[in-house]
N, C-alpha and C positions, 0 to 999 in steps of 0.2 A: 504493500500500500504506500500508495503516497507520492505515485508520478502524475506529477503535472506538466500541460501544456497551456504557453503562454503565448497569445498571439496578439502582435499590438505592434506596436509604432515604439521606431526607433529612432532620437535627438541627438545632437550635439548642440547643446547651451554654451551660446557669447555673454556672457555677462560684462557690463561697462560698471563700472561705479561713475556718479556725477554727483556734484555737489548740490545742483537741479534739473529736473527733466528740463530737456529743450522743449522751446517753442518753435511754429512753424518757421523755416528759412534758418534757425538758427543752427552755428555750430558751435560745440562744443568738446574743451578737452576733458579726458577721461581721467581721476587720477587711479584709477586701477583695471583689469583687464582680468576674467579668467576663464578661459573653457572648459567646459564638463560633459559628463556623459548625463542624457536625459531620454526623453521621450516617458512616455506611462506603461506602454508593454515591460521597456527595457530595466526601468523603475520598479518595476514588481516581481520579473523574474529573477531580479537581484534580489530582492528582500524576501522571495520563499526559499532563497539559494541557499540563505542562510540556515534553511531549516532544512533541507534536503537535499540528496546532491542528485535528485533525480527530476530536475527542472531542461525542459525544454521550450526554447522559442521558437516560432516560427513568426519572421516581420522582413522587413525587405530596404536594404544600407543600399548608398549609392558607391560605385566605384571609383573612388575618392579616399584623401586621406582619414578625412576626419570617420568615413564606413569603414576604412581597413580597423582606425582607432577603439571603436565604440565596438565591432566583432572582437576582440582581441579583449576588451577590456570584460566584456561578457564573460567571456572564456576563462579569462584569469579567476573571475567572480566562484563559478565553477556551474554558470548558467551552458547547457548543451545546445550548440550554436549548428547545427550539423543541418537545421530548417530554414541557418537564415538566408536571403539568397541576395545577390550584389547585381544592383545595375546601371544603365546608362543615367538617367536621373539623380541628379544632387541628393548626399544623404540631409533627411529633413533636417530644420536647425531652429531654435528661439532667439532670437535676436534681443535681448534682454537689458536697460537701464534703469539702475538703480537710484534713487536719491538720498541725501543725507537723513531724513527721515522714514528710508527705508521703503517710502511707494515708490511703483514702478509701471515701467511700460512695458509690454511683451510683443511680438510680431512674430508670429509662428509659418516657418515657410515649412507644409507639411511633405512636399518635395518624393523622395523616394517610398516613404509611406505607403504613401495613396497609390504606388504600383503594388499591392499587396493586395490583387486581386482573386475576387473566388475562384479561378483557372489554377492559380498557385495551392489554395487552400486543399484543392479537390485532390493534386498532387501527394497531397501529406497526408491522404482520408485513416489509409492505418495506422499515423501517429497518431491521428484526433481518437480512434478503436479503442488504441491500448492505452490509452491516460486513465486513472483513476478519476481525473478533474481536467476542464480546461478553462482558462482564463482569458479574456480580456479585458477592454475598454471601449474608447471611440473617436480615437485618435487616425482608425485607419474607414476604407470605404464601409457604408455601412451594411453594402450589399456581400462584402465581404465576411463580416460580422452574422449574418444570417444565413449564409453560405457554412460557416463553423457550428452556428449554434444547431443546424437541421443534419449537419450529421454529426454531432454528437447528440442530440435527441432520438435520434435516429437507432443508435448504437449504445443510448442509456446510461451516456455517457454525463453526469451533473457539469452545467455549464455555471459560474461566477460571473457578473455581467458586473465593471464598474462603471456606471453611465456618466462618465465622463472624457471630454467636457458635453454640459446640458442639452441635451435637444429629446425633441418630444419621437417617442419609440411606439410603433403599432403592436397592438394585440396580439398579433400572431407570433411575435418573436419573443413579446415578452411572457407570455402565455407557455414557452417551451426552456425560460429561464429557470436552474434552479434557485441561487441567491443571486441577491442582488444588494449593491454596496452604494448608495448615493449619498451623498452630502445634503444640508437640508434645500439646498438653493438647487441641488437636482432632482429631489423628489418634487420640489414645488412644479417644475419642468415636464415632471411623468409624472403626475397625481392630480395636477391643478389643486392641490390643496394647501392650506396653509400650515396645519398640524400635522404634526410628525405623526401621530397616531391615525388621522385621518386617511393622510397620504399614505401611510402601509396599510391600511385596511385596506383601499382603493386598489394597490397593488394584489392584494391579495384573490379579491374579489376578480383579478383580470387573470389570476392562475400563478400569479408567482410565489411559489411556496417558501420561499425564506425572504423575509428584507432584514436587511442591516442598513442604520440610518447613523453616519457619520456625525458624533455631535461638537468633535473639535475637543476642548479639555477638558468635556463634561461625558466621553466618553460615547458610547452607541445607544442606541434603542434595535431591541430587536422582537418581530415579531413573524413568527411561527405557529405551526399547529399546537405547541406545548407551551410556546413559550412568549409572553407580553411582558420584557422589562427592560431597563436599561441597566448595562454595565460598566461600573465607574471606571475610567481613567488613572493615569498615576500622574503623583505631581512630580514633576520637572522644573528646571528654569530656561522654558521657551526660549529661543533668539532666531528662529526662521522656521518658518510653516511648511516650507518648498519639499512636498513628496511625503509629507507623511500621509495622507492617505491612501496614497502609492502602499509605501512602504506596510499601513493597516492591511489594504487588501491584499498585498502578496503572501503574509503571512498569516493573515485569514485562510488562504484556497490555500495552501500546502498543509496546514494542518487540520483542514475539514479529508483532504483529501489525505490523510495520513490515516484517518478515522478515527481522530480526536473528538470527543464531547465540544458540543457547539459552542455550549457558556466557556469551556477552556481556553478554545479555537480562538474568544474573542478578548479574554483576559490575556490572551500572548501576542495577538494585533493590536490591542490598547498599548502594551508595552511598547512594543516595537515601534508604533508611529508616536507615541510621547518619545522617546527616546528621538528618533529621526528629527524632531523640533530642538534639541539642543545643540547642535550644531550647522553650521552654513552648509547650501549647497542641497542639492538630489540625492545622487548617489554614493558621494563621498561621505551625507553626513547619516547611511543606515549604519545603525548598530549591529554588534559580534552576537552569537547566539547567545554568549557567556552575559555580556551586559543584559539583556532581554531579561535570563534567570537572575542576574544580582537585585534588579527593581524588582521584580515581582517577589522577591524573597522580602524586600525592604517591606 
């Protein structure tokens, strides 16, 4: 137990530091600079890496440095890259400036991405077989995304759905989701509703048998056949939000898909994505398994 597949979108983040966002016409110097590895597939399959070494992608790098970069840095991670495939197309990128009080602008060229077409998908249909769990997001096409989720339904295979970033999902794909991970600003998006309880009834009512509702440092709400409660968070001293719920949901689906107890499953992704808020950055700043167990013991 406990193999997952991870299909999603793969970034390289520009970060600028500025003193303040530019305005239109303006230029401005930087007094900092750094690149990182991102995207939200790539972000999750690294933070269930942690908990298994039986993580595979499948997402689609351009033939480029910064694709060679971001496969390799996968790799090292100990996420199984053997799905991911390289092409003419720019690997996507976030164009990102930051200001001294820490807001920012983002421009997301989704670039190589978006070639991560159902044609590819169909390609890997025996990897999606033999997963115990497969994950995404929606970062990549979304005909893509329903192309993964109808054969892993298909093959009874439980699909993770993190509905981000927000756009509104039809019935029929949500209908064949088994969890789903949204933040409240994305249930608001697929619910139409204002209350987090509302909003997961609604879901529920449409077929989707598990929600988890992201509550930031107040921890999740989750609502199941057994189960209506929320479970608390741990306290940290936040200094960047960047991927922890990335980081929540990757090691959410590796340890639902390990066949851990669900209350467990989310007392170790509260850890993992509080933990992920202590330090700068995506993927530099996920936690060791070892840290995950020291909070959770605190």
């Amino acid at each position: 137990m406990g193999k997952i597949v991870v299909i999603g979108s793969i970034n390289m983040d520009y970060t600028a530091l500025v003193h303040k966002l530019p305005v239109v016409g303006e230029t401005l110097l930087a007094h900092n600079f750094k690149m990182s590895g991102g995207g939200k597939g790539a972000n999750q399959a690294m933070a269930a890496a942690i908990f298994s070494d039986s993580v595979k992608m499948i997402g689609m790098v351009g033939d480029d440095i910064a694709g060679h970069a971001l496969y390799e840095q996968m790799q090292k991670k100990g996420v199984d890259v053997s799905c991911v495939e390289f092409c003419d197309t720019p690997t996507g990128n976030a164009l990102i400036y930051v200001d001294d009080n820490g807001r920012n602008t983002i421009v997301v060229y989704p670039g190589a991405n978006h070639q991560l077409t159902p044609a590819i998908i169909r390609k890997y249909e025996d990897v999606i077989k033999e997963a115990d769990l497969v994950m995404m997001q929606l970062e990549i096409p979304l005909e893509t995304v329903k192309e993964a989720t109808e054969i892993a339904y298909k093959n009874n295979v439980p699909v993770l759905l993190n509905p981000a970033p927000a756009q509104k999902l039809d019935e029929e794909l949500l209908n064949k989701i088994t969890y789903i991970t949204p933040n409240e600003t994305e249930l608001l998006r697929l619910a139409n509703a204002l209350e987090t309880y509302k909003g997961a009834l609604k879901l529920r009512e449409i077929g989707v048998k598990n929600i988890i509702v992201t509550l930031g440092s107040k921890g999740c709400y989750v609502k199941t056949d057994d189960l209506d409660t929320r479970v608390e968070s741990f306290k940290v001293n936040a200094i960047d939000t960047t991927a922890a719920g990335d980081s929540f949901s990757g090691a959410l689906a590796v340890n639902i898909a390990k066949g851990l107890d669900l209350v467990d499953a989310l007392k170790i992704a509260n850890a993992t994505g509080a933990l992920t808020t202590t330090k700068v950055g995506a993927q530099e700043a996920l936690p060791t398994k070892e840290e995950v167990e020291q909070l959770m013991k605190q």
